[in-house]
DRENRO-786015 format. One line per 5 residues: for each residue y, z, x of C-alpha. Coordinates in steps of 0.02 Angstrom, whole numbers. Example, Ala and Ser with C-alpha at 12.3 -4.5 7.8 and 13.67 -1.06 7.14 Angstrom:
BEGIN
-225/390/615 ~ -53/357/684
REM end
This chain:
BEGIN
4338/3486/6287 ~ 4401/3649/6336 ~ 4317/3791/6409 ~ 4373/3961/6326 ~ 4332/4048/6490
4461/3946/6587 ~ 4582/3936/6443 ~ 4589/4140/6438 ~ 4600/4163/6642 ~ 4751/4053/6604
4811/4140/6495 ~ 4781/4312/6582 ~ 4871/4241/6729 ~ 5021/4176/6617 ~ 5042/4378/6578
5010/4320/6376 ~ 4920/4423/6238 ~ 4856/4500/6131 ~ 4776/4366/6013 ~ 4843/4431/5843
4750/4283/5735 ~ 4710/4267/5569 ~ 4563/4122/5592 ~ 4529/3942/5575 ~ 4375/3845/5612
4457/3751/5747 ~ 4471/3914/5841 ~ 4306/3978/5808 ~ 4230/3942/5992 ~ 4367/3996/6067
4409/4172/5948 ~ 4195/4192/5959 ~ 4217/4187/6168 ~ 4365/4343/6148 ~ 4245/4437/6026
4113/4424/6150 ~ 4202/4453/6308 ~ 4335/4561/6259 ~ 4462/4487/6398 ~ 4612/4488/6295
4626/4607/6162 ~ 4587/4533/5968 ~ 4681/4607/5833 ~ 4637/4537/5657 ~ 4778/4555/5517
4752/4515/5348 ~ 4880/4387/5356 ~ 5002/4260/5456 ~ 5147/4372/5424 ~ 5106/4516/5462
5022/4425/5647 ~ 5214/4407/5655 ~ 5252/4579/5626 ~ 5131/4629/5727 ~ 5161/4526/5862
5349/4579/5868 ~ 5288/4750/5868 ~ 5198/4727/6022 ~ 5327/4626/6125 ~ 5459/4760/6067
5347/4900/6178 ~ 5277/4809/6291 ~ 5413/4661/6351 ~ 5233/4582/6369 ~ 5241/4384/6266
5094/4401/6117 ~ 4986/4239/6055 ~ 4990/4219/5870 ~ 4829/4098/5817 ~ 4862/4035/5652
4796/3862/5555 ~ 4960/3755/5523 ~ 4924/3805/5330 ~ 4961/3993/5411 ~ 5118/3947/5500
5198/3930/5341 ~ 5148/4093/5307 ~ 5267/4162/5459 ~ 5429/4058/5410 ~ 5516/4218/5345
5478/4327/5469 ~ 5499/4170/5609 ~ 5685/4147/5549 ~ 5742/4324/5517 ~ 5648/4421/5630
5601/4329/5796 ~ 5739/4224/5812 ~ 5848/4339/5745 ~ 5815/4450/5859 ~ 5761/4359/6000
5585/4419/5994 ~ 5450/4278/6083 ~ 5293/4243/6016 ~ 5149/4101/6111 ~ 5105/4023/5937
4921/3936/5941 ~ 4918/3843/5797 ~ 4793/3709/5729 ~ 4823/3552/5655 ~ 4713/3529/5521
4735/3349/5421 ~ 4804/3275/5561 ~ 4854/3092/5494 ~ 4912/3165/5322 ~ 4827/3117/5183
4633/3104/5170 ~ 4617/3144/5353 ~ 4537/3344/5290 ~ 4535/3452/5141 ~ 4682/3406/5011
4745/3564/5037 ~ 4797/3509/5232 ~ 4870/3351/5182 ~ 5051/3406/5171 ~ 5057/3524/5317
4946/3391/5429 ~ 5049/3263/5398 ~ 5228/3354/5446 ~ 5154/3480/5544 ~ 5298/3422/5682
5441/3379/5554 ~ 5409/3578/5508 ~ 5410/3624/5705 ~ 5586/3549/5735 ~ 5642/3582/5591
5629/3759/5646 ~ 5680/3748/5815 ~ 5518/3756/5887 ~ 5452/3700/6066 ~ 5299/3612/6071
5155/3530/6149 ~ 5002/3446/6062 ~ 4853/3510/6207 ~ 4803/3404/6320 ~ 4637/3440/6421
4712/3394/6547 ~ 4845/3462/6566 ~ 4827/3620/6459 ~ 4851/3748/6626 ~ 5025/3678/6637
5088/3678/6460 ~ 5018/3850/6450 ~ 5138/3881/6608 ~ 5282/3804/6545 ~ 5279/3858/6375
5262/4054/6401 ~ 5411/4028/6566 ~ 5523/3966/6397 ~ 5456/4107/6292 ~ 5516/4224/6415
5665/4128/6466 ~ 5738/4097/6305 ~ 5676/4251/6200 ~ 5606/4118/6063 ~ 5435/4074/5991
5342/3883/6062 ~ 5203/3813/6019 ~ 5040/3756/6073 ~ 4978/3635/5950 ~ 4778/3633/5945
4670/3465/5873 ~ 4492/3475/5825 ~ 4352/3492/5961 ~ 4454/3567/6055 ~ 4358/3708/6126
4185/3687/6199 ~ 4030/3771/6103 ~ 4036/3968/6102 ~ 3906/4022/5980 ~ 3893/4219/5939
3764/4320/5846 ~ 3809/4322/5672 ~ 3837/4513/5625 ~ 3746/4504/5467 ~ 3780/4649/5339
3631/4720/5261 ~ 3675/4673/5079 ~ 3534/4576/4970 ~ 3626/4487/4844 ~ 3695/4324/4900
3887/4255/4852 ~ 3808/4137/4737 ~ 3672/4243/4684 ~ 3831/4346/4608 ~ 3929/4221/4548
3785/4154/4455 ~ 3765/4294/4352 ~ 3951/4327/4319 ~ 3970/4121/4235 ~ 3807/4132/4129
3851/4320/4060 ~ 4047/4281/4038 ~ 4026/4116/3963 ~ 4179/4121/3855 ~ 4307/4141/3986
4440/4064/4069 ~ 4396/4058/4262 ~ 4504/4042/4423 ~ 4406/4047/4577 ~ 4490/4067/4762
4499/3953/4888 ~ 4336/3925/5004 ~ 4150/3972/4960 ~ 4187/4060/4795 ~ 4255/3902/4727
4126/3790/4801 ~ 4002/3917/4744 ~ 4076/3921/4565 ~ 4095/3739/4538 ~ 3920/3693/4610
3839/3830/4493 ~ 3937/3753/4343 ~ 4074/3639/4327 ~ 4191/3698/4190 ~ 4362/3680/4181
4404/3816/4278 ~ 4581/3831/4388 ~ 4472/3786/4568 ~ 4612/3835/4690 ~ 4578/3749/4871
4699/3806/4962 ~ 4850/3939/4943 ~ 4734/4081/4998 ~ 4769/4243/4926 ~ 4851/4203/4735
4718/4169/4626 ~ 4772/4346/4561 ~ 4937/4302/4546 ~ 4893/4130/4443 ~ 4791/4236/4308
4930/4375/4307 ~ 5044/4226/4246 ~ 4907/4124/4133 ~ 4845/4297/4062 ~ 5023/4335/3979
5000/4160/3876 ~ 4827/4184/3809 ~ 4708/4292/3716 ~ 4558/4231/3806 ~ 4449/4337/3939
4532/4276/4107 ~ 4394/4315/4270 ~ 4481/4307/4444 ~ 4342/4244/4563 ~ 4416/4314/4756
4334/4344/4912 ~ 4383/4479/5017 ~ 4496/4393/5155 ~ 4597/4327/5026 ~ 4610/4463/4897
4659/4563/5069 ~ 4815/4418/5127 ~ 4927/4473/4955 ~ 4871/4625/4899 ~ 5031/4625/4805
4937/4535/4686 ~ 4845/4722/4644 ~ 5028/4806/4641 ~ 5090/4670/4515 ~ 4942/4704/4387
5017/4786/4225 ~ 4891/4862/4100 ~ 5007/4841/3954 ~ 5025/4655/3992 ~ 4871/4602/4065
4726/4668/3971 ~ 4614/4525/3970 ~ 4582/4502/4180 ~ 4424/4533/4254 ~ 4452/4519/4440
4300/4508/4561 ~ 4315/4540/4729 ~ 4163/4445/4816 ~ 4153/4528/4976 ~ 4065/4475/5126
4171/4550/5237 ~ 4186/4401/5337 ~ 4295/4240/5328 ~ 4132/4142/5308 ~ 4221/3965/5305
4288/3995/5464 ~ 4150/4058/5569 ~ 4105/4208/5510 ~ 4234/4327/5597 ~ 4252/4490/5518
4382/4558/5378 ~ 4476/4733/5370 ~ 4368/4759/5209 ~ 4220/4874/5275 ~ 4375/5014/5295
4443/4979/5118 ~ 4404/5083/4975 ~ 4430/4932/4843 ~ 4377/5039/4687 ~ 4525/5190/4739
4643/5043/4767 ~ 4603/4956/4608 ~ 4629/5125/4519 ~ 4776/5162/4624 ~ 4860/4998/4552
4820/5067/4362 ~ 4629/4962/4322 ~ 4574/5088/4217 ~ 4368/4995/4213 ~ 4343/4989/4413
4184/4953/4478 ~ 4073/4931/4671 ~ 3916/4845/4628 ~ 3783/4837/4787 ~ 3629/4758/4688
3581/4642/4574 ~ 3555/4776/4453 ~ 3692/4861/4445 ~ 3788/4674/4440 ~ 3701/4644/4275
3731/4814/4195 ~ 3916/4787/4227 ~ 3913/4614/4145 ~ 3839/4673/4012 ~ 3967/4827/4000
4110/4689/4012 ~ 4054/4560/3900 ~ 4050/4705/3749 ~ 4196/4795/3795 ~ 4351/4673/3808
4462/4755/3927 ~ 4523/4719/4094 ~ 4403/4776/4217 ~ 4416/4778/4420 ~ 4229/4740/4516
4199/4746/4675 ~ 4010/4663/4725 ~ 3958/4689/4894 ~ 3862/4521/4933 ~ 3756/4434/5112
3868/4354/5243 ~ 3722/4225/5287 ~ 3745/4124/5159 ~ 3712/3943/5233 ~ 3594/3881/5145
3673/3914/4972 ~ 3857/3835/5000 ~ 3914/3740/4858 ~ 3996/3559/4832 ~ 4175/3532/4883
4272/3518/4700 ~ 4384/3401/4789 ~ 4246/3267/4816 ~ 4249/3253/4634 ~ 4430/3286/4584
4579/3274/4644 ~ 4704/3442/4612 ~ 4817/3361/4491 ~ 4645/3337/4375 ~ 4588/3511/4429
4760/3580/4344 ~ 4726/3448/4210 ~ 4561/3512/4165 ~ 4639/3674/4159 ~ 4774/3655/4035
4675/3592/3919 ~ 4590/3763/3901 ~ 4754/3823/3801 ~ 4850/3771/3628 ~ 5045/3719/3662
5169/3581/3650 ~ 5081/3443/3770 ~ 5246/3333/3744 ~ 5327/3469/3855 ~ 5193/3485/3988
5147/3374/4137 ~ 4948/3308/4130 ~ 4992/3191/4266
REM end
């Protein structure tokens, strides 16, 4: 295994950074060493493509080569901006990227499967230099990737496997909330009972299914568009529609927000579960404590917005919603030390295409037509 210390002084010397990462648990030892340290500056975006943008940004001002530390799920994320704006415009970037599922299918999550298994058809593909790291030898492909960077004016790649990094534990900065994630979400399925529920990838999923299985739209990957699924399922049905969301995800597309039309989608009730942490990953910090979700929900035309910090007030608001049928925006402010109350992975139990399934069962219309399969 690696030690972070060593890996940054190479780095350092190699004339790379910032880190501009959006996180995966296959970086935590190393991303927890930079947060403790502070050797190379850590910038946190909400997601991959703006790490691109941001990236760019940097090199464009500085002539200095950036690291962008993305899972491989991420570095589809940064395709657009890879093809029109980096090499487009000659503009290097030191990708670290992680290769969760590595062996394809059954290897990780389901969600990693595709990406795992042509992780390199995807990196030639796009013209991409690469090296898987190598203990090793990971001094000189940091060398000899960032001399191409420079020399060509293109992104590479340094590939990263799990257990890569030796142990780099950090003080959990624990918020000073009292209700827990599944505390909330507990509340919110035995008061809305009647509804159709989607629930984002990661803990509130887990959280949601392990509470109670019903055949909700359990999304375990494509982070950020749970929104976006119930702005398109709430247009075909009459039926209460609640949006379960955590704040790093609900903060990757907030174009979801933007897309939100009164008129046409009356019957959402989005929750924003926020931790302000990407628990799954490690525990390293969102953008959220600096967002005013209620202004933005209002902003983007929720007329019923909501912050709840207590139990209390959770339960007043369900209460409010389950007699009023409108669309309703609430924010909950919940613990980020939730360890001992992480639910069951829905995919040891179903597979996606019985997820979706379940799902479309909950509405009326021409099965002939449809896909179950």
């Amino acid at each position: 295994m690696i030690d972070s210390n060593d890996f940054t002084t190479h780095l350092i010397r190699n004339n790379l950074g910032p880190v501009v990462q959006v996180p995966c648990s296959y970086l935590k030892d190393f991303l927890n060493y930079l947060s403790d340290t502070k050797r190379v500056e850590l910038i946190n975006p909400a997601n991959e493509a703006l790490a691109m943008g941001i990236a760019s940004g940097y090199y464009l001002s500085t002539g200095k080569v950036p690291i962008v530390a993305i899972q491989n799920s991420g570095l589809m994320n940064t395709f657009n901006a890879l093809t029109s704006l980096n090499q487009m415009y000659n503009i290097p970037v030191f990708y670290l990227v992680t290769w969760r599922g590595e062996g394809g299918k059954g290897f990780d999550a389901p969600e990693h499967d595709i990406t795992g298994e042509k992780l390199e058809i995807f990196l030639q593909t796009f013209n991409l230099p690469y090296e898987v790291i190598d203990e090793r030898r990971y001094k000189d492909q940091i060398k000899n990737l960032s001399k191409l960077a420079r020399k060509t004016r293109r992104p590479v790649v340094l590939i990263v496997k799990r257990d890569t990094f030796q142990k780099h534990t950090v003080p959990l900065k624990t918020n000073n909330y009292k209700m827990s994630r599944f505390e909330a979400l507990k509340f919110i399925k035995e008061t809305l009972k009647d509804s159709i529920y989607i629930s984002s990838t990661g803990y509130p999923t887990r959280d949601s299914f392990t509470i109670k299985d019903t055949p909700d739209f359990y999304m375990v990957g494509s982070m950020g568009h749970a929104l976006a699924v119930a702005l398109g399922v709430s247009l075909n049905t009459k039926k209460r529609i609640v949006v379960l969301d955590g704040d790093g995800s609900s903060l990757m597309h907030l174009g979801g927000l933007a897309s939100f039309d009164p008129d046409y989608n009356k019957n959402i009730v989005y929750f924003i579960l926020d931790n302000e942490s990407y628990e799954s990953t490690g525990g390293q910090q969102t953008v959220s404590p600096k967002v005013d979700f209620v202004l933005l929900a209002k902003a983007f035309n929720f007329k019923n917005a909501y912050k709840v910090l207590s139990k209390k007030s959770l339960k007043r608001v369900l209460l409010n919603l389950y007699n009023v049928k409108e669309s309703a925006f609430v924010h909950v402010k919940v613990r980020n030390d939730n360890n001992n109350s992480i639910g069951k992975r829905v995919s040891d139990k179903y597979t996606c295409t019985q997820i979706k399934t379940r799902f479309m069962n909950n509405f009326n219309h021409d099965k002939k037509n449809l896909s179950f399969k």
